[in-house]
Every structure is written in C-alpha cells, then in structure tokens.
N, C-alpha and C positions, 0 to 999 in steps of 0.2 A: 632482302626486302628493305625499301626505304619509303619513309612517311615523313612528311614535309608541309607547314602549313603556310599558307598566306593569308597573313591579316596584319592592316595595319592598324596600329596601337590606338584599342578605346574605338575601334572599327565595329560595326554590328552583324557586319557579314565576311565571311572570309573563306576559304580554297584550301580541301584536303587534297594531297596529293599522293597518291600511293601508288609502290613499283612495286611489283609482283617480279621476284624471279623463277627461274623453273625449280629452282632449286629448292623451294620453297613450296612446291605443292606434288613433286614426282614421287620421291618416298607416298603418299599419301593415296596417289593416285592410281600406282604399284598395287600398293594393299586392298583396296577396293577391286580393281579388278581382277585381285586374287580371289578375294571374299566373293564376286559374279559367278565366276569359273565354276565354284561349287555349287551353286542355285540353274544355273541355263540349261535349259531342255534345247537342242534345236534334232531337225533332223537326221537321223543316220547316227546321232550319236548317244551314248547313253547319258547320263545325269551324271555333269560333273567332269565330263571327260571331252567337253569341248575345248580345241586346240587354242591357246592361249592367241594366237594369228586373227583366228576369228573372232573371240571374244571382243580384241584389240578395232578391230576392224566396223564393229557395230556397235560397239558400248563404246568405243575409246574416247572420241569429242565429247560423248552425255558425259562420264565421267568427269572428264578434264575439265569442265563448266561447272561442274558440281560442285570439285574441291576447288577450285581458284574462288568460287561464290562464298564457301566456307572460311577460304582463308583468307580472304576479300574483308569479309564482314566483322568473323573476329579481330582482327586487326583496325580495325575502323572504332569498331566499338571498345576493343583495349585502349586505343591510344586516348579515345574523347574522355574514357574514364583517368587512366593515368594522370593524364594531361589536369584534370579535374575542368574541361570546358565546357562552358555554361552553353550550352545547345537548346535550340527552341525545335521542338519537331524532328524529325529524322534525317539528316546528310542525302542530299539530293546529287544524282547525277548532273553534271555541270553539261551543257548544252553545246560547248568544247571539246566533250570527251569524244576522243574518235579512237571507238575499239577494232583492233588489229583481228585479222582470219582465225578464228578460233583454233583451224585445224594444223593449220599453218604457225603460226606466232608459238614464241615460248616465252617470251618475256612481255608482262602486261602496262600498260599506265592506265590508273583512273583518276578521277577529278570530280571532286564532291563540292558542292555547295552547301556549305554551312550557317545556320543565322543564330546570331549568339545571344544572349539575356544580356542587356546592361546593367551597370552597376548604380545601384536604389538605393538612396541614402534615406532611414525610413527613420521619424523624430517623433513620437507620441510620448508627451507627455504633457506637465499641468500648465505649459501655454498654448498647450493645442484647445481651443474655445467648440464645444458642439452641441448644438442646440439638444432640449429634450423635453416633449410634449409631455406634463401630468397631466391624462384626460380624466373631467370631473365627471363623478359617477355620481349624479343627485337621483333624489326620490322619485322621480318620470322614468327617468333609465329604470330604474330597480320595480318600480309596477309595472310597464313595460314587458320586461322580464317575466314575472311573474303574470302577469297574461298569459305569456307565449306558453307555459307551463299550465296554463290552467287552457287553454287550447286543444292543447296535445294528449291533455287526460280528459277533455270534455265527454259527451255519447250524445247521440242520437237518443231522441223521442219522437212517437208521432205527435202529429198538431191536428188540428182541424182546417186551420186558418193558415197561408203561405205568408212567411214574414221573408228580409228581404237573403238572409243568408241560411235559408230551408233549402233541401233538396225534393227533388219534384219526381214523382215516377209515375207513370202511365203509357195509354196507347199512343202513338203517334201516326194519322194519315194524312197522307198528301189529298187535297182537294183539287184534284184535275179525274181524267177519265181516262183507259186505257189500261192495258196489260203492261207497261211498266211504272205505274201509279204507284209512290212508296206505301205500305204498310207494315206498320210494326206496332206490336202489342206489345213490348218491354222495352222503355226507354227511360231513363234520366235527364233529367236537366234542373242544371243551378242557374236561371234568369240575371242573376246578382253579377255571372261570367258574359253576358251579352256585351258585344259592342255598343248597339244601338239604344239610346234611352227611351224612342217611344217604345223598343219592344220590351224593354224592363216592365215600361210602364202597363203592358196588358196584360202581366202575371198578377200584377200588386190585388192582393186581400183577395188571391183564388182561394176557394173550397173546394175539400172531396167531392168530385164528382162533374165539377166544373169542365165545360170547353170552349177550351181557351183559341182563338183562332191567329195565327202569329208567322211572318216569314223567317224559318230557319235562314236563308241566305242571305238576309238583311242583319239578323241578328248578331251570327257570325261574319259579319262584312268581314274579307282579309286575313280570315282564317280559315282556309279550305281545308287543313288536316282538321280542325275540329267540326267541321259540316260535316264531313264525310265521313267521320266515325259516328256519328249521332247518327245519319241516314245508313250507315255501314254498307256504303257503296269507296269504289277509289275517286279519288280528287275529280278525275274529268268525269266523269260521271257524275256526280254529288253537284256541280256546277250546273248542270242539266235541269236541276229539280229548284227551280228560281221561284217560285210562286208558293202562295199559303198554306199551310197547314192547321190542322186540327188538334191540339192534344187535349186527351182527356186526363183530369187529374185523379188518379186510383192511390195517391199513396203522399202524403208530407212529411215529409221526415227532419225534425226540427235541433238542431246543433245546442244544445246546454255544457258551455264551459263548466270543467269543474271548479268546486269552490275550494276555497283556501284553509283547507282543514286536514286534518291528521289523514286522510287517504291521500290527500295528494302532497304531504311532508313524504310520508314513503315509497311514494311511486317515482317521485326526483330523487329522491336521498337512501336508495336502497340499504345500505347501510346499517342505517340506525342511530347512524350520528347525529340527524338532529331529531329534537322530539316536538317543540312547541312551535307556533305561530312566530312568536317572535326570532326565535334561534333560525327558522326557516328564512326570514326575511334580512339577517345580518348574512347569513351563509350565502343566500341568493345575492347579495351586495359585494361581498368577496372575490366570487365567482368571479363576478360582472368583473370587478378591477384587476382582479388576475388577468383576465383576458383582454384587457383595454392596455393592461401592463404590458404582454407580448405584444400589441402592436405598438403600440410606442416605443418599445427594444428595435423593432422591425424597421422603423422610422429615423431610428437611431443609429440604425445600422445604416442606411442609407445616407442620412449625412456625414456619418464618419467619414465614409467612401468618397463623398462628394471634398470633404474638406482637407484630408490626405492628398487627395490627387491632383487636390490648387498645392497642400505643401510640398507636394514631389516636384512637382511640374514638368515638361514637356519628356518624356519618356522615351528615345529613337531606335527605331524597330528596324528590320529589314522585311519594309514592307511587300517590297515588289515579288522577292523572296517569299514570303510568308503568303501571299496570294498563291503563286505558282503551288506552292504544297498543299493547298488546301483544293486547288481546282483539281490537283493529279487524284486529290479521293472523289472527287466530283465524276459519279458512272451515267450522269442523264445530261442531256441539254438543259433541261427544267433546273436537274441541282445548282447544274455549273452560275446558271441564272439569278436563282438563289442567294450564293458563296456572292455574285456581283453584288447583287442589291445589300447584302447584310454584311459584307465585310469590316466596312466601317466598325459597323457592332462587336464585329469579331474582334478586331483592335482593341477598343474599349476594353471587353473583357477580357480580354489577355492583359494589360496594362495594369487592369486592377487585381488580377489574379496574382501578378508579380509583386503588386504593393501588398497587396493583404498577408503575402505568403512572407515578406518583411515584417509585418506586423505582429503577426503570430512569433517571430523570431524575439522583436524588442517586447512582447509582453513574456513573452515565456510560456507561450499557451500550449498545455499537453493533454492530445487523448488518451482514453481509456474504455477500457470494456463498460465498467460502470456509467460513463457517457455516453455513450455510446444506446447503451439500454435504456435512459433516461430521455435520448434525445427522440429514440423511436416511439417511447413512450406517448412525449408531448406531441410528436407528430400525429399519433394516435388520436389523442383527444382533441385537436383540434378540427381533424379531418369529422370526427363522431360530433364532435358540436354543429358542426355545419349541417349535420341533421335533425339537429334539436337535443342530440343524447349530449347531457355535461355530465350524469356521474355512471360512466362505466363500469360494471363490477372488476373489482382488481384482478379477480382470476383471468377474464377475457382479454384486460387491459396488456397487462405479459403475455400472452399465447399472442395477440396481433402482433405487439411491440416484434417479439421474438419470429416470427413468420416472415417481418420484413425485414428483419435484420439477416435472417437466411436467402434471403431472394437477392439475389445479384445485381438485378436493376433497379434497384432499392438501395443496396449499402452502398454506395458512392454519395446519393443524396443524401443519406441519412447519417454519413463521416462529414460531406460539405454542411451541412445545417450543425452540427454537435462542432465546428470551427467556428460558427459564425454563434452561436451563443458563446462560447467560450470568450471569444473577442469582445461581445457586449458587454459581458460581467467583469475582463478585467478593461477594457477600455473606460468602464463610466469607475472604478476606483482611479482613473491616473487621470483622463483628462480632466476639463473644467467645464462642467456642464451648465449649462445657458437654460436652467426650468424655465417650465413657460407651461403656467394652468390655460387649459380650452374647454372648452366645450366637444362634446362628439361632433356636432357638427364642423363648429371649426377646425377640425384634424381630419376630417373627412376631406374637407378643401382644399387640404393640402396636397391631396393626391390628384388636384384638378388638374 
C-alpha cells in the first residue's frame, strides 16, 4: 500500500492518494470467506458444506468490496491521525477518481478530497478592549417585578359590577333565525381581549343579568382562531356567523392581585429564606440583577465574538469544497436549497467555531462534571423563569438539571453553553472591559 498527499504549503485544500494492493486485502478476504462457508445454506447442500467454488462465486466481489472498503478506510483514517492533519469534515471522493471492474482489477487507486483548518493565531488578552453593559436595576424594574408576582398569586372573586380586567360568563346567542342559529349557554369572555374599542365599549359597567348585544366578528377582527373557539365551530364556519349576538351576563368574576404580605413572601420564596417585607424586596432586587447579569454575559459574549474575529481576520476556507460536503448530506431538494441560502452562515460559524475553540486554548478553559451540572442547572432556571417560576425547589431543580443532562439531544447543548460561560468568566478576568451603565431599555436596543 502507498498513501501520498498533495498539498501545497499553507494550502486549505489538498489530495489523498491511496494505492490498494491485492496483497493487502487477500489474506483478509481468504478468512472471510472462510468464516461464510460455515454460515451458507444453499440448496442440495447441508450447512457448511458448500463448495468453497460456489461460495467464491456468489459472495466473492461482495466480499472483496467489503475488505478493500475496510482497508480503504482504516488506512485513510490512520494516516490523517498519524499525520496529525487538521481536517474539516470527512475525505471526499475526488470527482477524478475513476474506479477500476471490481471483479476484474486487483490493484486499486483512490483520490480524496481533503479541506484542512488553517492556522489561527488567537491573542486575548488586556489590549483586547470589549465592551460590557451594567444594566441599572432601579425601583420601577423591582415593583414591576413584584407585580408580576402579586399577579400570579392574585384569585378571582365575584363582582356585581364588570370592571375592565373581570372575566365574563354567560349564555351566548346568535340573533339571526334558522337551524344553524349559534347557541350556547356556557361561554367566557374577557372584553378587555377585543380588538375593537367600540365593542370594549358595550361591555363597560355590565351587571348580573345584563344583555349585552355585541358582534363577535367585529370584536375579534383577525383572529379567527379565537371567533371560532368562542362560537366552538372550525374557522370557515365561525366566519359564517358575521352578525350580532346577545350575551347574557350570569356570572363576574373579578381578578384581586395578591398583596405584599407574608403569603405571598412564601409562595415566591418556598424556602423560608426570606421572612419580612423588606428582605423580600432586596431578594426580589437580586434576583432581578442576577438575571440582567446573565444577559449582559450573553451580550458579552457576543461582542467578544464580534471583536476576535476583526483581531483574527480574514480566515481561508475551502469553500467550494466545504459546500459540496454539506450538499452530499443534503437528501431533499428543499434541504439542498436550504444549505444555498444559509451557507454563508455556515461559514460564519465554522470560522468562529475555530476561533473560540483557540480561545478556550489561550484562556485555559476546562470542563467538568461539576459544570456541567451547574450549567444544566441555570439552563434550568432560566427556561422556568420564562414561566414566571424564579425559585424552584432544589430537589426538582437537580432531577431536571440531571434528566437533561442524560438526554442526548440535550448534552451537546448543554457541554456548548458550560464553554461559553467558562469563556465569559475568564475572558472578562483578562480583557479590558469598556463598562457602560444603561438603562433596560437602552440594552434592549441593542438587540435592534
């Protein structure tokens, strides 16, 4: 066997060349169809006792394909290791290669297309300059906050009187004539959800008992899924039913936020860690900046990205290369379509993928299990925040952590995110960071 490459020097693409002699796959080839001999059933003969002729005869090319593929492959893959060469994606068949009569030939040639990682000269440290958002967490954000928390433990009471964020229950009939005329005797409606203001306006100071006459299809202008769940018909149908209705009002049901008092310290702070008014509203203040702190990490992280990849600068790929590979996993028209439109992107992030993966090298950044479990952790809470829950009992907070840390399509995210904290914490020790206090709003801007 002989392996041969061509590339020339600080090249991004370059030509494996591998000769296959027979010598090199017949021993191999031998033993296998020694090892068939004993498994083949055919007719007229017992198990095992088929004439080696025959065997030769109808297994011999599948075999011979088989081991030349085996010693094809380990050979390709020993040499890119030995070699230690930086390879992007998998050795492609070169578009040159012209394979010889499988049955016929004994001696092979193939010809790989190769695309290689250039060399990344990665410099982070305290003349790299990167900006970093303190978002100010004042007293609006923090009752804000505590709103949203006295919201979410509020209750229902009945009213007499409909104010404008009560809910409504009663009959509902269509004022037309016919056997498909709507009626419905159990219905809701929150007025306050209407599109339209004069139909707000026919609800305003109903009483029990009240009939109120109003167009559903006016009301919900442009929302057909909600006409049609109200009328609980399907959309073309519900579109049908344009004209007046009647409802009667049988029931108010009036929303009181809870108040800021020791039930609702323990309904947020299961715990018990905070106990008074005051301790509730520094803890609620914390929260807040903890979490204003992750996105300004997040923001952080982004310009790192952005101001590495001006100090790297132009990166050279083998692009035309690195297309073909990614169209060959492309199995639709639509994907291949796809791979056109967002290749670009694809570049990008391979680019940056190879500078970060420098990055992690000059900072010295290492995983661990303990990260690992921390990272799933915060992924945890932040996913549960986005429901309104910030303090998860600890015990449920590890059973998720640990659920997704077992799910496979989960740990790759959850090693890439526990990378990119590990970067943020020691990147903002080494660079020189550019503070900069804003406002929520103005950091929201930033994302415009």
């Amino acid at each position: 066997m002989n392996i041969s490459l061509e590339r020339a020097e600080g090249a991004v693409a370059g030509k494996l060349i591998v000769n296959i002699e027979k010598s090199d796959y017949q021993d191999k080839v031998a033993e296998s169809l020694k090892n068939l001999k004993k498994k083949v059933q055919m007719p007229g003969f017992r198990k095992g006792m088929v004439p080696a002729g025959l065997i030769q005869k109808f297994y011999g090319n599948e075999v011979k394909a088989e081991e030349v593929q085996k010693v094809l492959t380990d050979a390709v893959n020993n040499y890119i290791s030995d070699e230690k060469l930086g390879v992007i994606g998998e050795p492609m068949i070169s578009d040159d290669n012209a394979l010889p009569e499988l049955s016929v030939a004994e001696n092979f040639e193939f010809k790989f297309d190769l695309a290689f990682r250039p060399e990344i000269n990665v410099e982070i440290d305290g003349n790299t300059v990167v900006d970093y958002y303190n978002i100010d967490v004042n007293d609006e954000i923090v009752d804000k906050q505590i709103e949203g928390y006295c919201r979410q433990n509020g209750k229902h009471i009945d009213a007499d009187v409909y104010s404008e964020e009560d809910l409504l229950k009663g009959s509902l009939v269509e004022n037309a004539e016919g056997e498909n005329a709507v009626s419905l005797e159990e219905v809701s409606l929150m007025p306050r959800f209407f599109n339209n203001e004069e139909q707000k306006k026919l609800f305003e100071s109903a009483k029990l008992n009240d009939k109120i006459v109003f167009n559903p299809s006016v009301a919900y202008e442009g929302r057909d899924a909600e006409l049609a769940s109200l009328l609980k018909l399907d959309k073309e149908e519900a579109l049908k039913h344009n004209g007046e209705f009647t409802f009667e009002v049988k029931e108010i049901s009036h929303f009181e936020p809870a108040e800021v008092d020791d039930n609702l310290i323990k309904a947020v702070y299961t715990d018990g860690s905070v106990k008074t008014v005051e301790e509730f509203k520094e803890r609620v203040k914390a929260d807040v900046e903890e979490q204003y702190k992750q996105d300004s990490d997040y923001k952080f992280m982004i310009d790192l990205r952005d101001v590495m990849m001006k100090k790297v600068g132009d990166i050279a790929l083998a692009e035309d290369l690195l297309k073909k590979m990614v169209l060959l996993n492309a199995k639709t028209e639509e994907t291949k379509k796809q791979v056109e439109e967002q290749f670009d992107n694809y570049l990008k992030d391979l680019r940056w993928s190879m500078v970060r993966n420098e990055i992690v090298k000059s900072l010295g950044v290492k995983i661990d299990d303990a990260q690992l479990v921390e990272t799933s952790k915060r992924m945890v809470k932040i996913q549960m925040a986005q429901y309104g829950i910030t303090n998860l009992p600890t015990e449920y907070l590890e059973q998720f952590a640990s659920e997704r840390l077992k799910d496979p399509k989960m740990h790759d995210t959850i090693v890439n995110n526990a990378i990119d904290f590990a970067i943020i914490s020691a990147a903002k020790d080494v660079v020189k960071l550019n503070n900069k206090k804003v406002t929520v709003a103005e950091f929201n801007d930033l994302f415009k």
